[in-house]
Legacy VTK file of the C-alpha trace (Angstrom):
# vtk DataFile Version 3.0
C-alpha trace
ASCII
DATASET POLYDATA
POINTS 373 float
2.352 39.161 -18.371
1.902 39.783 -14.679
4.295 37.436 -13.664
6.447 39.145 -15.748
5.678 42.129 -14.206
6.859 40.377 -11.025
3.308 40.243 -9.574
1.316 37.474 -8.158
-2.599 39.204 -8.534
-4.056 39.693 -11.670
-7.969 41.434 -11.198
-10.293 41.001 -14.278
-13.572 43.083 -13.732
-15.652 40.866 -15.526
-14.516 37.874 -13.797
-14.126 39.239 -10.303
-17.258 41.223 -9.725
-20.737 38.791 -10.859
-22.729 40.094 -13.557
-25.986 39.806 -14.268
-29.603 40.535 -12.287
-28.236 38.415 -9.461
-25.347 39.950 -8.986
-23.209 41.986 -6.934
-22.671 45.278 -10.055
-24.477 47.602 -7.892
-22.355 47.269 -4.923
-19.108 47.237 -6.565
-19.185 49.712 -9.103
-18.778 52.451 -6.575
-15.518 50.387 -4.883
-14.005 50.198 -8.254
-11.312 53.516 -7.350
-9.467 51.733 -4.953
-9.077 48.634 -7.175
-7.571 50.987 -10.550
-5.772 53.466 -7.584
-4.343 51.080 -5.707
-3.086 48.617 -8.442
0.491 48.449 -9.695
0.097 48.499 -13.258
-3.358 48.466 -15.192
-2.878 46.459 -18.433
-5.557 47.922 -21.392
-6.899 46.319 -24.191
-6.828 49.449 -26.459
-7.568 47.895 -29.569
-10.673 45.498 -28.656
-14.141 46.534 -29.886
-15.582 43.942 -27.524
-14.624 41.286 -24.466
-14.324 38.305 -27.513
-11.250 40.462 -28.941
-7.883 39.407 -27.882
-5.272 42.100 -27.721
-1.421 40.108 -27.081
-1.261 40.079 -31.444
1.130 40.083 -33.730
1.914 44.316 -34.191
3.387 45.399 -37.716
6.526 46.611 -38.335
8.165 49.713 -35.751
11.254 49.227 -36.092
11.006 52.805 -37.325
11.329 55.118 -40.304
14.542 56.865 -41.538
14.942 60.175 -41.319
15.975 62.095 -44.056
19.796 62.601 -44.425
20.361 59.895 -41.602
19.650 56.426 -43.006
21.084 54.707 -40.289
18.728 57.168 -37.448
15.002 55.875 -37.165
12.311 58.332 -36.071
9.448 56.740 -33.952
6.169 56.030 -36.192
4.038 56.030 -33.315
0.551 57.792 -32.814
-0.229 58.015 -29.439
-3.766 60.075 -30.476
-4.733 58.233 -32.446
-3.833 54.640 -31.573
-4.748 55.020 -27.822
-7.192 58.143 -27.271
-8.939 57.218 -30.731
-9.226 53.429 -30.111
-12.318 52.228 -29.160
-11.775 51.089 -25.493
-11.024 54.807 -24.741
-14.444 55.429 -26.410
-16.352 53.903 -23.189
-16.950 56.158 -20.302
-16.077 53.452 -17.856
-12.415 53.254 -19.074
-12.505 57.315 -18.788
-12.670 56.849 -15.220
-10.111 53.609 -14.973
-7.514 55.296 -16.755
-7.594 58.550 -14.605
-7.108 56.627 -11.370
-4.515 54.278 -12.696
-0.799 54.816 -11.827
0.663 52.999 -14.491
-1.258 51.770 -18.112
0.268 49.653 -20.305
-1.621 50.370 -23.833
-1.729 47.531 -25.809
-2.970 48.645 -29.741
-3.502 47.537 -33.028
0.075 48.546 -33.995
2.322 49.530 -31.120
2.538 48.778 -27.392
2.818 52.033 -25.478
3.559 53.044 -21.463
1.461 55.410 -19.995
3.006 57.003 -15.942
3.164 60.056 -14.483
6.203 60.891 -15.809
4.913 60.617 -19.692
4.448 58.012 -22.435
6.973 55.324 -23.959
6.585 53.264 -27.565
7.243 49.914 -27.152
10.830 51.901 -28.872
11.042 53.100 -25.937
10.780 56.637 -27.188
9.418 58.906 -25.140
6.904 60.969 -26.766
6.034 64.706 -26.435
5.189 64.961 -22.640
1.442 65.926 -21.940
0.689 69.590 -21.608
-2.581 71.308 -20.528
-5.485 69.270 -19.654
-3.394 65.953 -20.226
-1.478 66.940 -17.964
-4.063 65.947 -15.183
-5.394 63.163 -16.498
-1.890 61.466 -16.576
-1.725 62.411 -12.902
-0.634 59.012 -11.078
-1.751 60.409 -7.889
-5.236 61.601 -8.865
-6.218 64.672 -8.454
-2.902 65.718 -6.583
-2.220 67.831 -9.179
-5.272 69.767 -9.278
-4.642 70.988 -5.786
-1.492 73.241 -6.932
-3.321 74.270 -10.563
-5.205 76.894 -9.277
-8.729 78.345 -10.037
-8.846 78.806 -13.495
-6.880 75.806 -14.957
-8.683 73.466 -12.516
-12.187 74.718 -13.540
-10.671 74.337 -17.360
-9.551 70.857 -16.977
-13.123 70.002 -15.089
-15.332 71.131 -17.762
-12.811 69.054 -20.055
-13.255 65.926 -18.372
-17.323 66.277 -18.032
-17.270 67.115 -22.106
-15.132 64.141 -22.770
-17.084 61.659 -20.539
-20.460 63.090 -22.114
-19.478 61.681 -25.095
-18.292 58.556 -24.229
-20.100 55.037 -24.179
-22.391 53.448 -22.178
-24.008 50.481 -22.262
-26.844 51.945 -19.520
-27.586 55.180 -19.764
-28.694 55.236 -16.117
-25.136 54.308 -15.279
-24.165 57.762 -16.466
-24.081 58.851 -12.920
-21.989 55.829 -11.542
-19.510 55.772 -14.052
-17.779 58.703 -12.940
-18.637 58.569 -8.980
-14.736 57.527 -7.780
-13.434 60.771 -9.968
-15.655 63.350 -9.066
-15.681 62.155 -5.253
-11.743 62.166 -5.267
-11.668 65.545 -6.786
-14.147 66.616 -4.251
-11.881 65.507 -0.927
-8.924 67.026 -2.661
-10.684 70.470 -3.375
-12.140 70.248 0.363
-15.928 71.155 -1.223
-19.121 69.214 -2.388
-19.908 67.683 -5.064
-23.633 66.544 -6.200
-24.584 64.937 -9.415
-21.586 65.829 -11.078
-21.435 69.741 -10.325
-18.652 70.860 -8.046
-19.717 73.173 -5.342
-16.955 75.715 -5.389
-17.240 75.883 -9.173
-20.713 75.881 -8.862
-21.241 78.798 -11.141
-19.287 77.807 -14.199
-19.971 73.873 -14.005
-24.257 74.616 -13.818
-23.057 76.779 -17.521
-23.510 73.360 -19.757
-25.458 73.093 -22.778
-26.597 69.714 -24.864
-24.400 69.273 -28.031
-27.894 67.700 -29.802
-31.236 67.925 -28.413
-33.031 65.486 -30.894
-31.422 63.000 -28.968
-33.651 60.706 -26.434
-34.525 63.105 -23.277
-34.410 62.232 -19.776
-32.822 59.379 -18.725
-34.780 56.721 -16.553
-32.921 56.289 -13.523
-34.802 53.424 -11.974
-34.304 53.835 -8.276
-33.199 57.461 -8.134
-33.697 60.728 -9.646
-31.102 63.868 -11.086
-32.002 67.140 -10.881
-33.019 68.876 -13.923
-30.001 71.566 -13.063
-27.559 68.591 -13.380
-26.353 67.126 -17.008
-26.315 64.027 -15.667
-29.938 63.833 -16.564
-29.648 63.535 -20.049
-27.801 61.397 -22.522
-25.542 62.827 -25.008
-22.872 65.192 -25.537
-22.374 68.481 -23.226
-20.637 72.076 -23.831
-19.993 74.863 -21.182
-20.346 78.657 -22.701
-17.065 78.709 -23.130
-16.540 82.390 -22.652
-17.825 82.451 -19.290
-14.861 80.003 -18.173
-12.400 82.698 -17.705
-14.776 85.763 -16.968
-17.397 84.615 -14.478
-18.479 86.804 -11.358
-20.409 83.996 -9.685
-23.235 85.455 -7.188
-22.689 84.576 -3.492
-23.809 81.493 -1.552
-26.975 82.857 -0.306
-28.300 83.284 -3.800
-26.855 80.040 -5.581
-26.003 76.705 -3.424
-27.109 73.617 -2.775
-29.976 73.193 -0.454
-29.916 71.064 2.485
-32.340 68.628 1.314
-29.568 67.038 -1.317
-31.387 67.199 -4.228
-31.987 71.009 -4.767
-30.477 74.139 -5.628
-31.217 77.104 -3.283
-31.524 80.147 -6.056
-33.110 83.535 -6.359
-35.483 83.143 -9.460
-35.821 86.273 -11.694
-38.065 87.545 -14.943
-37.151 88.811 -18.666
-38.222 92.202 -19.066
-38.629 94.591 -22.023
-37.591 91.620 -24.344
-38.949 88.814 -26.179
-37.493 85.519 -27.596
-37.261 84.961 -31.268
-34.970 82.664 -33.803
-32.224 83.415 -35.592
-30.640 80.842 -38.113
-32.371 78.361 -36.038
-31.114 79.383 -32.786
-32.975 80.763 -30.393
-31.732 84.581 -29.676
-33.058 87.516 -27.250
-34.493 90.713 -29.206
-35.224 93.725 -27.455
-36.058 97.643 -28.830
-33.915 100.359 -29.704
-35.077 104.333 -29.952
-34.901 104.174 -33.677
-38.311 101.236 -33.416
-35.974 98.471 -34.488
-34.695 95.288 -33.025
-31.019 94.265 -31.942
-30.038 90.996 -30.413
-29.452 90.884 -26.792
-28.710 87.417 -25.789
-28.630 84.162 -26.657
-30.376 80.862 -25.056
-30.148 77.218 -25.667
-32.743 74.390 -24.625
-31.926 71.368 -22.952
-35.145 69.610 -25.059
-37.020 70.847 -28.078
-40.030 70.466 -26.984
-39.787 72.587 -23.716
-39.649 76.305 -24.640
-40.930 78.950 -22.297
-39.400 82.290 -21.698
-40.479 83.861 -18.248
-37.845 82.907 -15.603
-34.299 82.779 -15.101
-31.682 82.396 -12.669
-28.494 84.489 -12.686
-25.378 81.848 -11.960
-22.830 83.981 -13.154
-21.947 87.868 -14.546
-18.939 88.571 -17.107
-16.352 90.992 -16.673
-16.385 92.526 -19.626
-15.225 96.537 -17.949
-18.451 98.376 -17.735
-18.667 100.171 -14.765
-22.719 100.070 -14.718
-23.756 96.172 -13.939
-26.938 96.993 -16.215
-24.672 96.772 -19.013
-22.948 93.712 -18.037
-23.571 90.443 -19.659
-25.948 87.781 -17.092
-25.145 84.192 -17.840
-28.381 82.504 -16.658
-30.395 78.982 -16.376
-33.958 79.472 -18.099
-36.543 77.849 -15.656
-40.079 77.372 -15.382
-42.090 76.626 -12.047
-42.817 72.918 -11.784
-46.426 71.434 -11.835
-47.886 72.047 -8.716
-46.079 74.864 -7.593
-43.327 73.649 -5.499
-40.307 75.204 -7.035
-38.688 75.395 -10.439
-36.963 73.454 -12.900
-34.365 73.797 -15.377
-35.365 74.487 -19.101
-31.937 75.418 -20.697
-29.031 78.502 -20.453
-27.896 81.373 -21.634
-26.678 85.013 -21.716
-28.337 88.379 -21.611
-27.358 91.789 -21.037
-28.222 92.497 -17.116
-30.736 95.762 -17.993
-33.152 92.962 -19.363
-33.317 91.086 -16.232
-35.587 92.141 -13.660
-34.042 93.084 -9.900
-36.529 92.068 -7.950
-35.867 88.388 -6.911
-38.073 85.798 -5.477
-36.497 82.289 -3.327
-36.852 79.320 -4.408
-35.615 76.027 -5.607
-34.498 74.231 -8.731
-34.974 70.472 -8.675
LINES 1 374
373 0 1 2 3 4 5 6 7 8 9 10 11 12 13 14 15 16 17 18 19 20 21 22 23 24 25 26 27 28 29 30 31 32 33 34 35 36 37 38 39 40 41 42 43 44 45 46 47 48 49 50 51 52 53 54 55 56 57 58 59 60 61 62 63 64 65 66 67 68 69 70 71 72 73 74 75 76 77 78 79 80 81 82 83 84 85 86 87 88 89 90 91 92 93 94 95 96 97 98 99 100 101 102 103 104 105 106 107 108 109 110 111 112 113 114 115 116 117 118 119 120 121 122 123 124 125 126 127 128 129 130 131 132 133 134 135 136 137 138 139 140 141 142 143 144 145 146 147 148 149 150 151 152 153 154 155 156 157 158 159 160 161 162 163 164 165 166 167 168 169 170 171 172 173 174 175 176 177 178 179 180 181 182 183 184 185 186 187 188 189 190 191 192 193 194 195 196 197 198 199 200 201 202 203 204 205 206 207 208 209 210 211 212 213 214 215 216 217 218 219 220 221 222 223 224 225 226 227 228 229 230 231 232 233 234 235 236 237 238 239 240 241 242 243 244 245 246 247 248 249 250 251 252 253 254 255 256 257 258 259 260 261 262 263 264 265 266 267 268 269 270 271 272 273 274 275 276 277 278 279 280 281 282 283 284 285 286 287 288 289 290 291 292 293 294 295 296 297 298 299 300 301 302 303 304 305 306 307 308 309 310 311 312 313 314 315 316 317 318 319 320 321 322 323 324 325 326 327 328 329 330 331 332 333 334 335 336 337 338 339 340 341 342 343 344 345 346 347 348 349 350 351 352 353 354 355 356 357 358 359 360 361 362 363 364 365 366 367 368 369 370 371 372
């Protein structure tokens, strides 16, 4: 197939970096952009549940379906979705990041051959299907991220928060390679956006990227990075599925850099650290909800929150990241999207608990530094 393709270099991963305790993973991994960004044509086994699977088989029958009224006119029977995005080598978060940074993909399924460029997708028909809109869009960018840099703020910070959900959820063999997997996107993204970017949280979308929430917190907790740590503010440091709030994507005053931004010793956030007042914490439906008074002596729901683990609920601190436009003049009757935090054993800053939203009144102003590890 490469000579075919009129090419004389044909790079296997598994062959050409060594695997195993001796060899050279650790070094390569993070070299691995240039190799998928710099190749002509990446060729993907989308149908193979494993490296034993072969993928050049026999495909059934496309030779098409007739349309109705038009014997003679086939209609393509392809499903790009499904065959390709559904398969289960675009289940593994390692492909995530290879298929981003390739220029060309040739998809090669269970039932049709497909051609993936920056211009669309082809069937092996050569019918091209329904050109990629929204956050597609960037992902079939053969020039990644070029076309971030002309998306703007909003679409850009949509498409991010797209592509951290849809790693989240995709396989890996090592959890603790959950922060490696990604590197060559999130580094790219941060040279084209001219900002920083630290365990997977942009700095000029600092606000709206440090909004995530765990899809299922019964799920193992930290994971054990062997020779380094993630910050507790980063969801790098768990396994599992992520969310953002979703309605603070579009809405989101963020506070200015001297009260949120990364701190100069590269593994903490510089933030002002606030209390709850004149509220308590309570459940609702098994979610965990903010009650406060009203004149009449009963109780109306103010907020909402959502732990990162079960097992760590405390209700004291919080840092603002974020406050929603919703039109009221008065800021006390804005909504305050926040981090819950907790000071860390031995008093030398804070640490992230979970997030959520509360209406600013029950938020104290007074403001102490610190940092979140």
């Amino acid at each position: 197939m490469t000579r075919l393709l009129g090419k004389q270099y044909l790079w296997i991963d598994a062959l050409c970096i060594i695997q195993g305790p001796d060899g050279d993973w650790n070094s390569e991994a993070r070299s691995m952009e240039d190799v998928f960004a710099c190749a002509y044509c990446t060729i993907a086994a989308s149908s193979a549940h494993g490296w034993q699977d072969g993928f050049l088989k026999q495909h059934l029958d496309s030779s098409g379906i007739g349309m109705q009224g038009a014997p003679n006119t086939p209609t393509c029977a392809c499903d790009f979705d499904k065959d390709v995005d559904e398969g289960p080598l675009m289940k593994r978060a390692w492909v995530l990041q290879e298929r981003v940074l390739s220029r060309r993909i040739m998809h090669f399924t269970a039932l049709h051959t497909y051609w993936e460029c920056g211009d669309g997708v082809r069937c092996e028909q050569f019918t091209k299907l329904e050109p990629p809109f929204g956050k597609q869009h960037f992902i079939f960018d053969p020039n990644f991220p070029d076309r971030l840099r002309q998306a703007g703020y909003r679409r850009t910070v949509d498409f991010v928060q797209f592509l951290f959900e849809k790693y989240s959820i995709s396989g890996l063999t090592f959890e603790s390679d959950r922060d490696v997997a990604i590197y060559s996107l999130v580094e790219r993204m941060g040279h084209a956006l001219h900002t920083e970017v630290r365990y997977g949280i942009v700095r000029c979308f600092l606000g709206p990227l440090l909004l995530w929430k765990r899809t299922n917190k019964d799920e193992a907790a930290l994971i054990t990075y062997r020779d380094r740590t993630v910050p507790s503010w980063s969801w790098m440091a768990y396994a599992g599925g992520i969310e953002f709030i979703s309605d603070a994507t579009q809405r989101l005053m963020v506070p200015r850099s001297a009260d949120l931004d990364f701190a100069n010793d590269g593994d903490t956030l510089a933030v002002k650290v606030r209390q709850f007042k004149d509220c308590w914490i309570g459940q609702d439906r098994k979610k965990f909800v903010i009650f406060a008074p009203t004149p009449s002596a009963l109780t109306r729901k103010v907020g909402s929150l959502w732990f990162d683990v079960a097992d760590k609920i405390e209700f004291r601190y919080c840092v603002v990241v974020g406050m929603g436009e919703e039109g009221q003049e008065e800021e006390s009757c804005k909504t305050y999207y926040i981090l819950v935090v907790r000071e860390k054993q031995g008093g030398e800053g804070y640490e992230r608990l979970g997030v959520g939203k509360v209406e600013a009144r029950y938020v104290s102003k007074d403001r102490d530094t610190g940092k979140l590890w």
